[in-house]
C-alpha positions as CSV (number, residue, x, y, z in Angstrom):
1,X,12.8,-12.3,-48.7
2,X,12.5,-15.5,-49.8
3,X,15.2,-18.6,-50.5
4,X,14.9,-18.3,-54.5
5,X,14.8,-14.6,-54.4
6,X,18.1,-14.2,-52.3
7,X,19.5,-17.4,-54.1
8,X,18.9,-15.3,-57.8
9,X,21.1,-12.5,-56.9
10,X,23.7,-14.7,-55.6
11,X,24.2,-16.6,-58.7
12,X,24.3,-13.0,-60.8
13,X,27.6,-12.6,-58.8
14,X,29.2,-15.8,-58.3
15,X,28.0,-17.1,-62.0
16,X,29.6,-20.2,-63.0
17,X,32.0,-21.1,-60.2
18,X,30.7,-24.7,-58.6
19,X,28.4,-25.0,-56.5
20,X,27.3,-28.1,-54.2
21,X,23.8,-27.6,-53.2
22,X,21.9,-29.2,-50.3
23,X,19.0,-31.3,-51.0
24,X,15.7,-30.4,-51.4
25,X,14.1,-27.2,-52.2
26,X,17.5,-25.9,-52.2
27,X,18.5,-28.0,-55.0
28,X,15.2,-27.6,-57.0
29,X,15.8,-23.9,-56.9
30,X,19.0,-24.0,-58.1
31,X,18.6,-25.9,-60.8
32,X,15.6,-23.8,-62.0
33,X,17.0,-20.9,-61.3
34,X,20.7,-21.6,-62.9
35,X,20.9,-25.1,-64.3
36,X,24.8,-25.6,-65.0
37,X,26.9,-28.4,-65.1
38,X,29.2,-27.0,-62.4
39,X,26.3,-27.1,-59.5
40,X,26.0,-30.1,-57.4
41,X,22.8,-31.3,-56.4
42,X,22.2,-33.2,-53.5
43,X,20.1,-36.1,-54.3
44,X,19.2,-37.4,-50.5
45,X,22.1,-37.8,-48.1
46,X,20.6,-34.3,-45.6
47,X,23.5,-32.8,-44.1
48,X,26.2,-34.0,-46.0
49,X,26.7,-30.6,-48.9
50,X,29.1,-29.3,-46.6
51,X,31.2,-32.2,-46.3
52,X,31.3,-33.0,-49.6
53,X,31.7,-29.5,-50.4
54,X,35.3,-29.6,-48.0
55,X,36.1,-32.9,-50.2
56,X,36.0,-30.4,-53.4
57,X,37.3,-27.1,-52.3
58,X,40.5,-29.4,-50.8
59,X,41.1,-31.3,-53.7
60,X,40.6,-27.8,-56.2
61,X,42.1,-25.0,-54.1
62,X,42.1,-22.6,-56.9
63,X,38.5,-22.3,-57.3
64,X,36.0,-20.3,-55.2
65,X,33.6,-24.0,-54.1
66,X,30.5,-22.7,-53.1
67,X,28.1,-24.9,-50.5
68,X,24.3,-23.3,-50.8
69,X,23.2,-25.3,-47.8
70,X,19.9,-25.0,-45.4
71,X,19.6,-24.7,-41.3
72,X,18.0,-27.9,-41.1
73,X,20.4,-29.4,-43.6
74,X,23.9,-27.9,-41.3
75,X,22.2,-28.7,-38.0
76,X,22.2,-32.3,-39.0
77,X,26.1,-32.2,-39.6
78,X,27.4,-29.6,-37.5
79,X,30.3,-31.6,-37.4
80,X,31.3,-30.5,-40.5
81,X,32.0,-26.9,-39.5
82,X,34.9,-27.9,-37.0
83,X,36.6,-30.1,-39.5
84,X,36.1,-27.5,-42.1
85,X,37.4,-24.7,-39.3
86,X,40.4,-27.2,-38.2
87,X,41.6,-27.5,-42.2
88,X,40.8,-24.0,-43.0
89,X,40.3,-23.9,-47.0
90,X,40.8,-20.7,-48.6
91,X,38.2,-21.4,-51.3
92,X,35.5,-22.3,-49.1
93,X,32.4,-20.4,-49.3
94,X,29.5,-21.6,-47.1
95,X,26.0,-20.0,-47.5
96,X,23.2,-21.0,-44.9
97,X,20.1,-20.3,-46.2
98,X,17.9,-20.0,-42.7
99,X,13.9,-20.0,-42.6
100,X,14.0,-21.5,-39.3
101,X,12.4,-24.9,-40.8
102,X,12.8,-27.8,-42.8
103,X,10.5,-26.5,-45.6
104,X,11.5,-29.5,-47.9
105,X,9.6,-32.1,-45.6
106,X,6.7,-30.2,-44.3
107,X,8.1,-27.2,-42.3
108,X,9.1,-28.6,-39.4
109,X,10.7,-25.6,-36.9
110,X,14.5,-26.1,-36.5
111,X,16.2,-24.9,-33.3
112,X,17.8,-22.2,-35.3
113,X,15.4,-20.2,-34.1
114,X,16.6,-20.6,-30.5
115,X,21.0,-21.6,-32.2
116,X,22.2,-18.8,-34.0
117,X,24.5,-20.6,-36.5
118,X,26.5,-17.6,-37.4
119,X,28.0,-17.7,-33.9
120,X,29.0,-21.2,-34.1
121,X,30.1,-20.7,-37.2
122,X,32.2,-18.2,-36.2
123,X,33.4,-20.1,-33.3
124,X,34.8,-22.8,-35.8
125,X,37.2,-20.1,-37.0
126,X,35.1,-19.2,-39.7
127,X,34.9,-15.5,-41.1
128,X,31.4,-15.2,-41.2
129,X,28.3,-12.3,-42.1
130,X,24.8,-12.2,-41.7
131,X,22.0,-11.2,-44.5
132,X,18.8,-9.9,-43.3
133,X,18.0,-7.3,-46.9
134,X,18.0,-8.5,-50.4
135,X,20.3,-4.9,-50.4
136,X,22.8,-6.6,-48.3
137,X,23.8,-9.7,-50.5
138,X,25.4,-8.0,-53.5
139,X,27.7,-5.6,-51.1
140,X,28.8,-8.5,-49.4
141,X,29.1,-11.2,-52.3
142,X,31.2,-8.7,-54.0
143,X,33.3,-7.9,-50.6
144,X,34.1,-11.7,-49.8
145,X,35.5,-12.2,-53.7
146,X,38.7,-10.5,-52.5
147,X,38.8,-12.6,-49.2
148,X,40.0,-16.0,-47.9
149,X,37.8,-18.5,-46.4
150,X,36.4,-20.5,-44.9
151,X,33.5,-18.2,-45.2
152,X,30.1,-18.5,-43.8
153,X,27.6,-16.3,-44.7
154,X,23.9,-16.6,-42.8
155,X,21.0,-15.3,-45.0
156,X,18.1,-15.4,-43.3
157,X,15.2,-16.0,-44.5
158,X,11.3,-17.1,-44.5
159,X,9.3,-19.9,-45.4
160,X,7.6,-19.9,-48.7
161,X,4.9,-21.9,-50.7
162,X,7.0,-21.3,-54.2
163,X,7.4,-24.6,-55.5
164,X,10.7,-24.8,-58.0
165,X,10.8,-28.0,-60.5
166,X,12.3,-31.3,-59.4
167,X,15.9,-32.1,-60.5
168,X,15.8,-34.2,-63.5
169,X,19.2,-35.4,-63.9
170,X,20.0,-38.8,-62.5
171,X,22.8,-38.6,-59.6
172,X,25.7,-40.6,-61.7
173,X,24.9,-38.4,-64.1
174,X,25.1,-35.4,-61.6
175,X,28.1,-36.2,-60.1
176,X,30.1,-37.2,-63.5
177,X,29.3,-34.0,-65.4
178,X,29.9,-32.1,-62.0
179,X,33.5,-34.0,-61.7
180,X,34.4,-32.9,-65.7
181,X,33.7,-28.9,-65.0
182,X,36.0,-29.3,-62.7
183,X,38.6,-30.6,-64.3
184,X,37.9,-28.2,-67.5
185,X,38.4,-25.7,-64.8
186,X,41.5,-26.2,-63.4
């Protein structure tokens, strides 16, 4: 399976709860695949949707905050996932979408290949699952709904040549329609 083919099903399920998406590919599918003024896009900054993700789900702990976020974009902050462990948000929902590369500038390998995230994921005091079948995501998706986080869940996955379309919101734009769903939210 591919990133936009896992990442379809996953917005079926979670539907319009917020989303902070890594840059990228990763962003350019989401806002293909479900353009929404609660999503997030990472404009730049690799590495940094899951801290600005734990900014969020702190600040709005009755939302579900999801992080769609990449291995080469976590392995660049994997700082994050201790302070995110350490401060333990219930509403934190971290999705790792792992190809093993960092498709968005050429395809580089990662060492994820080598690091399996999950485990330190896990090790961070996250509850965490791993996605190897599209047939896996909506039995888990639905599952964690009724659970606390911090949640990691690893979906692994392979390269591809799909090519989604570029963003084309600006980022003040992005980040001041992102800040009003939440509010309209709370």
């Amino acid at each position: 399976m591919i990133r936009k083919e896992a990442m379809k099903i996953i917005l079926e399920i979670i539907d319009e709860e917020p989303i902070i998406s890594a840059n990228g590919f990763m962003s350019r599918d989401l806002f293909e695949l479900k353009e929404k003024e609660s999503n997030f896009y990472m404009i730049g900054s690799m590495g940094l949707a899951s801290s600005i993700g734990l900014g969020v789900a702190l600040k709005n702990p009755r939302k579900k905050i999801h992080i769609f976020d990449g291995d080469g974009n976590i392995l660049m902050n994997l700082g994050s996932l201790v302070t995110i462990g350490s401060l333990k948000p219930k509403n934190f929902i971290h999705i790792i979408f792992d190809n093993k590369a960092h498709e968005s500038t050429g395809g580089q390998p990662t060492n994820s290949k080598i690091i399996e995230l999950e485990k330190i994921a896990k090790v961070a005091k996250f509850k965490t699952y791993k996605i190897s079948k599209k047939q896996q995501i909506k039995k888990i998706f639905y599952k964690i709904k009724k659970e606390n986080g911090p949640i990691c869940i690893l979906v692994k996955i392979e390269k591809s040549n799909v090519r989604s379309i570029r963003v084309d919101i600006t980022p003040p734009n992005i980040k001041t329609r992102f800040m009003k769903s939440l509010k309209w939210m709370q």
